[in-house]
C-alpha positions as CSV (number, residue, x, y, z in Angstrom):
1,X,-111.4,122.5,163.9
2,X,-110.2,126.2,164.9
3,X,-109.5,128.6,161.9
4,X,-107.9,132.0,162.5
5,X,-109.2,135.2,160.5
6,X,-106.6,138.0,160.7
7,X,-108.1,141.5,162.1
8,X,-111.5,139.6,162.8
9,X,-111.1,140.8,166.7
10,X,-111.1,144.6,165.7
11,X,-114.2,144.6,164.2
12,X,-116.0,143.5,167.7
13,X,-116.5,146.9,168.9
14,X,-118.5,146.9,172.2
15,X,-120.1,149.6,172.9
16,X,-118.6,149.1,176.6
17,X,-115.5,151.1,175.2
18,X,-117.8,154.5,176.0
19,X,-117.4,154.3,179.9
20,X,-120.9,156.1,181.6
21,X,-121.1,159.5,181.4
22,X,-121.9,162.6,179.4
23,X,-121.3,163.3,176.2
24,X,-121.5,165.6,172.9
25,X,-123.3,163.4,170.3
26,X,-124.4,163.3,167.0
27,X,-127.1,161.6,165.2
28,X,-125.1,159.0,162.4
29,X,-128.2,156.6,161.5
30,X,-131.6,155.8,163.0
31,X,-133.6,153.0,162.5
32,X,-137.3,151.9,163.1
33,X,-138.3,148.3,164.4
34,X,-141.0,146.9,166.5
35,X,-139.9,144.5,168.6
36,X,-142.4,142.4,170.9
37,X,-144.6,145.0,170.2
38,X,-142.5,148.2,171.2
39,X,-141.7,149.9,168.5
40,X,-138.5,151.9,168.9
41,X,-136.1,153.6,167.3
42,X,-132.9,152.2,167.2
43,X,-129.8,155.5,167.0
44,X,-126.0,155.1,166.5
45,X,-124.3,157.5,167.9
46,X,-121.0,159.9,166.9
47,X,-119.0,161.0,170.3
48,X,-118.2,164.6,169.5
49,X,-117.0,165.3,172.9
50,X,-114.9,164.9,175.5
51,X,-111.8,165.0,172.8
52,X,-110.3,161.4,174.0
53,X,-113.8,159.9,173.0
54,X,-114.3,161.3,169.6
55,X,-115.4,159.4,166.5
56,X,-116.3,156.1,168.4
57,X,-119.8,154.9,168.1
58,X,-122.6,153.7,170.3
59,X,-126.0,153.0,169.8
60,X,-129.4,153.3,172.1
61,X,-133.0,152.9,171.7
62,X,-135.7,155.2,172.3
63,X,-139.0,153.7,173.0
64,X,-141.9,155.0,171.5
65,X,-144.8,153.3,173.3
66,X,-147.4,155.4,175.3
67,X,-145.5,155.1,177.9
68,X,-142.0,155.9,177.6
69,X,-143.2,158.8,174.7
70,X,-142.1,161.5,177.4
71,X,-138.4,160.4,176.9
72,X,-138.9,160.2,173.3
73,X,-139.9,163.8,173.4
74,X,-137.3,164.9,175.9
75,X,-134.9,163.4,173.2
76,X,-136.3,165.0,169.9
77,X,-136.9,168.5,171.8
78,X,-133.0,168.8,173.2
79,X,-131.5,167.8,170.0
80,X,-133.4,170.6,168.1
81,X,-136.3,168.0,166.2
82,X,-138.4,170.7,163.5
83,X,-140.5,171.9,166.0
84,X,-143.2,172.2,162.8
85,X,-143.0,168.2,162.0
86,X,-143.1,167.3,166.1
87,X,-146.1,170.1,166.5
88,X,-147.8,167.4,163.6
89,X,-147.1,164.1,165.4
90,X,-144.4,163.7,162.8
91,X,-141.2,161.6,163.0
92,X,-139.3,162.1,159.3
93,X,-136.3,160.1,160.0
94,X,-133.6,161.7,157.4
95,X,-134.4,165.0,159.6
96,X,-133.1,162.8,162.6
97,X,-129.9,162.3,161.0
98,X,-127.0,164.6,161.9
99,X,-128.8,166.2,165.2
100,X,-126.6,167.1,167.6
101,X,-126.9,167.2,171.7
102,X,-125.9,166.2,174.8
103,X,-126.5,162.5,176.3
104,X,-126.1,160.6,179.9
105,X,-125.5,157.0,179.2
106,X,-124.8,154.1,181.3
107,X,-124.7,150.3,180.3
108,X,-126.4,147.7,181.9
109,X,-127.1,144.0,180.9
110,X,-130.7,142.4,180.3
111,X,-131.2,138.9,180.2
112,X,-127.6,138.3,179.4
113,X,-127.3,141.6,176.6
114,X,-125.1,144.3,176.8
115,X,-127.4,147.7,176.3
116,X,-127.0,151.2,176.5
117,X,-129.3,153.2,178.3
118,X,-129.8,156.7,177.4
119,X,-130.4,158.6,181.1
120,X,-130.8,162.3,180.1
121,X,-130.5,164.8,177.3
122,X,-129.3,168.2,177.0
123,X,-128.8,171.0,173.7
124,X,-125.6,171.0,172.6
125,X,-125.6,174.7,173.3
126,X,-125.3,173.2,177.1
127,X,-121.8,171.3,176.9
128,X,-119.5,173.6,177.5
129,X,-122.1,174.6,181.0
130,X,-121.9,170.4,181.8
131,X,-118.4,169.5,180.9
132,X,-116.9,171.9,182.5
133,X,-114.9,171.5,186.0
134,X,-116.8,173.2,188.6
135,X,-115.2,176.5,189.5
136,X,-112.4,176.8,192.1
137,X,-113.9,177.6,196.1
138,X,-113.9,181.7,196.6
139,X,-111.2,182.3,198.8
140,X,-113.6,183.0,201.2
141,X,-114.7,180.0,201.3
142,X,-111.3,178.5,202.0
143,X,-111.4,180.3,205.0
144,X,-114.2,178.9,206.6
């Protein structure tokens, strides 16, 4: 038997809509789970920038194991974390929400699932520095 649901396909949003890249982000939701015994946080994602991407979601974990804590960091420092609660070990997640910074992502698949990884982070006081097209060769240059 085949039944038909009207509209059912728009709400299958793959996060394979945000091609790899940078972008301007903002924290919408985080979410704490342990899964085979990494605990990570789970974050959805607002594209702020580049203009054609903005207002779609995406979401990527950040492992906080002993091992990947150095990306975790890397994370929480770029996006402007309380520098008090991180000085304390601290992760308050409602001060997670609404961060805002720059992220690299590409998408790879893992035994058969679609994942985001998040490469690199940045302030958001950098985008304008990152987005931007590198500068036009000196004339000078042409003539060499």
């Amino acid at each position: 038997m085949r039944r038909r649901f009207q509209g059912l396909a728009s709400t299958v949003q793959a996060d394979v809509e945000i091609p790899d890249g940078v972008l301007l982000v903002r924290v919408d939701q985080v979410r704490y789970s342990r899964e085979r015994q990494k605990p990570c946080y789970t974050v959805q994602f607002s594209v702020l920038e580049p203009g054609p991407l903005a207002g779609r979601g995406f979401s990527g974990r950040l492992y906080c194991t002993t091992k990947a804590l150095w990306k975790f960091s890397w994370f929480l420092r770029d996006f402007g974390y309380d520098s008090e609660l991180l000085g304390r070990n601290e992760i308050e997640d409602k001060s997670l929400v609404g961060l805002r910074g720059v992220v690299k992502i590409s998408h790879v698949v893992v035994n058969g699932r679609a994942l985001v990884n998040l490469d690199a982070f940045a302030p958001a006081g950098a985008w304008e520095s990152i987005s931007s097209p590198a500068p036009p060769p000196l004339s000078s240059e042409l003539a060499s």
